[in-house]
C-alpha positions in Angstrom: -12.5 -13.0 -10.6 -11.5 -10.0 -8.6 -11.1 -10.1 -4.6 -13.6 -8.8 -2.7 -12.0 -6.2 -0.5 -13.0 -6.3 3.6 -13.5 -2.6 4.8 -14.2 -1.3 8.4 -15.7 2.3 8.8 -14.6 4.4 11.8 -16.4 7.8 12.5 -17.9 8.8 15.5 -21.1 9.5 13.6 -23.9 7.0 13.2 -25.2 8.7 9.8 -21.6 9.3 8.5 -20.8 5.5 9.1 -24.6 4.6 7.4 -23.8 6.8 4.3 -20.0 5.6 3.8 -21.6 2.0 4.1 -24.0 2.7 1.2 -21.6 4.9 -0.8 -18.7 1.9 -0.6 -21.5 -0.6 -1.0 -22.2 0.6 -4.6 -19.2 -1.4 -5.6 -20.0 -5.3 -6.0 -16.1 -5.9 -4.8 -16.3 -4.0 -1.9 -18.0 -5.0 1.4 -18.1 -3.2 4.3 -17.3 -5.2 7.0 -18.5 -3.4 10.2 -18.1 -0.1 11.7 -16.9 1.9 14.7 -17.8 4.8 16.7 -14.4 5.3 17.6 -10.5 4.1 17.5 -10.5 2.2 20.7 -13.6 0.2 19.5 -11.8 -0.3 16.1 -8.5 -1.7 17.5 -10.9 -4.5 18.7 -13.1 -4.6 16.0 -10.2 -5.3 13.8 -9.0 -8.5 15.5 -12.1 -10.2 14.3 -12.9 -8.8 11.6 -9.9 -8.5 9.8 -10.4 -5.6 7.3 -8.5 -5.3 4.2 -8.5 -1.4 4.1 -10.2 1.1 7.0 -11.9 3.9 6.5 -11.0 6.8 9.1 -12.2 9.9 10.7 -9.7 12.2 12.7 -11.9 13.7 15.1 -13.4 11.5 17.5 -13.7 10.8 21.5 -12.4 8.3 23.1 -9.5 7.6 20.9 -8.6 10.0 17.7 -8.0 8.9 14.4 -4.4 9.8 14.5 -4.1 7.6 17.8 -5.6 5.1 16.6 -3.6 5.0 13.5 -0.3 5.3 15.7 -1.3 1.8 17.3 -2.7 -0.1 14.7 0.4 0.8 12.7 2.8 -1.1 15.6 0.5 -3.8 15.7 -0.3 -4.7 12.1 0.1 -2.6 9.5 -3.2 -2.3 7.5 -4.2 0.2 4.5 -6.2 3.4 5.8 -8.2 6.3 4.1 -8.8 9.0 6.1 -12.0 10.4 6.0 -12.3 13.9 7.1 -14.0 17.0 7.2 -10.1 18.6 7.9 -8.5 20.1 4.8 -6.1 17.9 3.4 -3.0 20.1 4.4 -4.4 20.4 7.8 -2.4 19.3 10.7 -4.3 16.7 11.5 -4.0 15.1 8.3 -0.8 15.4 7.9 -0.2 13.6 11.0 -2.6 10.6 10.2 -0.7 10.4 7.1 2.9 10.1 8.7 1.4 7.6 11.6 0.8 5.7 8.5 -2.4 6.2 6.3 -2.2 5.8 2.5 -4.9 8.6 1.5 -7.0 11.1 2.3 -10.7 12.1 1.1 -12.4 15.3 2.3 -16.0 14.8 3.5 -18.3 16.8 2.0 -20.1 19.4 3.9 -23.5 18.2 2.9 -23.4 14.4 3.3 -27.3 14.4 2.9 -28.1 15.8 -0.5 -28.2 13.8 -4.4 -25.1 14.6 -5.3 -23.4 12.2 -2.8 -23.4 9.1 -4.8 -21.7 10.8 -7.6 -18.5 11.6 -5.3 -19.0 8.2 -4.0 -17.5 6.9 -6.8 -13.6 8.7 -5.6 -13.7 7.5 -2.5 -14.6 3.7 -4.0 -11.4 4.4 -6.3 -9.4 5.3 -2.9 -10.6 2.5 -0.9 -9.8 0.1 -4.2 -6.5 1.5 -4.5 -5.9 1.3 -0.6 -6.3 -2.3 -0.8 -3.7 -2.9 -3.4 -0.9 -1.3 -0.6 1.7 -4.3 0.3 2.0 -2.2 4.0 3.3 -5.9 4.9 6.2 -5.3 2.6 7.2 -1.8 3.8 10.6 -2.2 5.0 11.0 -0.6 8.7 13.2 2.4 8.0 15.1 2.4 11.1 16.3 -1.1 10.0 17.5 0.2 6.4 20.1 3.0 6.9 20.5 5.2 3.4 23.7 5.0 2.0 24.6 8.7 1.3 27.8 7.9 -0.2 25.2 5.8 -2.9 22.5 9.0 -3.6 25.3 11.3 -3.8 27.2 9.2 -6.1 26.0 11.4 -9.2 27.4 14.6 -7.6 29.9 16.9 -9.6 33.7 15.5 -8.8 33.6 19.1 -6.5 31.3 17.3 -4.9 29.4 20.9 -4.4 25.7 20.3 -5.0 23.9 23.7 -5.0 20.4 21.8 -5.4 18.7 18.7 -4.5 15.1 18.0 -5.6 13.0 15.3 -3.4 9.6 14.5 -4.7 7.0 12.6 -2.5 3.4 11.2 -2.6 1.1 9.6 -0.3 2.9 8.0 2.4 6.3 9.5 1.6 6.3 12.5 4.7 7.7 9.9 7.2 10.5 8.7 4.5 11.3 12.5 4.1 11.9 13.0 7.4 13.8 10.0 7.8 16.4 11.0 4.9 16.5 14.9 5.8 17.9 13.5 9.4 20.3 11.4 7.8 22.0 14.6 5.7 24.6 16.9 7.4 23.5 19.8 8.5 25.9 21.9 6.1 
């Protein structure tokens, strides 16, 4: 039997947070949990409801979704898919995903017309996905230093490296950054 997974949706809009509910809601294993018209309201909703994964928008009163996702994060660590009318290599999305959220799925500009339910069916795949993300198994990276002598280990005997390729995915900006501050400059 599959695990029903617990989702909260955040967005400042009552119809966006009705449609995501009935798009997520097509899947028997989801269920949608409660909702939020904002981050502040969805730290709090969170302590009761205890979500598996959370749905997010970015722009929003009160509290942003980037805020938000900055403070949850410290708290508990919890899966989040950002949901977004931003493009996806907008700032703003870029920052929600190094504060910590595991994917991103543009909104489409025309929530209202019959082609909605047949995009549902990626952001069900995200929110599924989300919920398979051991966040509580992250290690802290502050608390795990990179041994450089270790990655550079398969450098010529010169050691001269002319190039060094570094590919990452969802979730991997904030362990760039980490590593590209532990290189020397030169």
């Amino acid at each position: 039997m599959k695990k029903v997974v617990r989702v909260l949706v955040v967005d400042d809009s009552a119809y966006v947070r009705k449609v995501v509910k009935q798009m997520l809601s097509r899947y028997p294993f989801i269920e949608v949990v409660g909702t939020s018209r904002d981050g502040a309201y969805a730290l709090e909703a969170i302590k009761s409801l205890n979500p598996d994964v959370v749905t997010l928008d970015l722009i929003m009163p009160e509290m942003d979704g980037v805020e938000f996702l900055r403070q949850q994060m410290a708290r508990r660590p919890i899966p989040v898919v950002v949901i977004s009318i931003a493009s996806e290599g907008g700032e703003q999305v870029l920052a929600a995903l190094d504060a910590g959220a595991v994917d991103f799925w543009q909104k489409p500009t025309a929530l209202a017309n019959e082609k909605i339910f047949e995009i549902s069916n990626e952001l069900i795949e995200k929110v599924k996905a989300a919920a398979n993300v051991p966040l509580n198994r992250l290690p802290v990276m502050s608390e795990r230093p990179i041994q450089l002598s270790k990655v550079m280990a398969s450098a010529p005997s010169s050691g001269v490296v002319d190039l060094v390729a570094i590919g990452i995915s969802t979730g991997g900006p904030k362990a760039l950054a980490f590593l590209m501050g532990q290189l020397p400059a030169d």
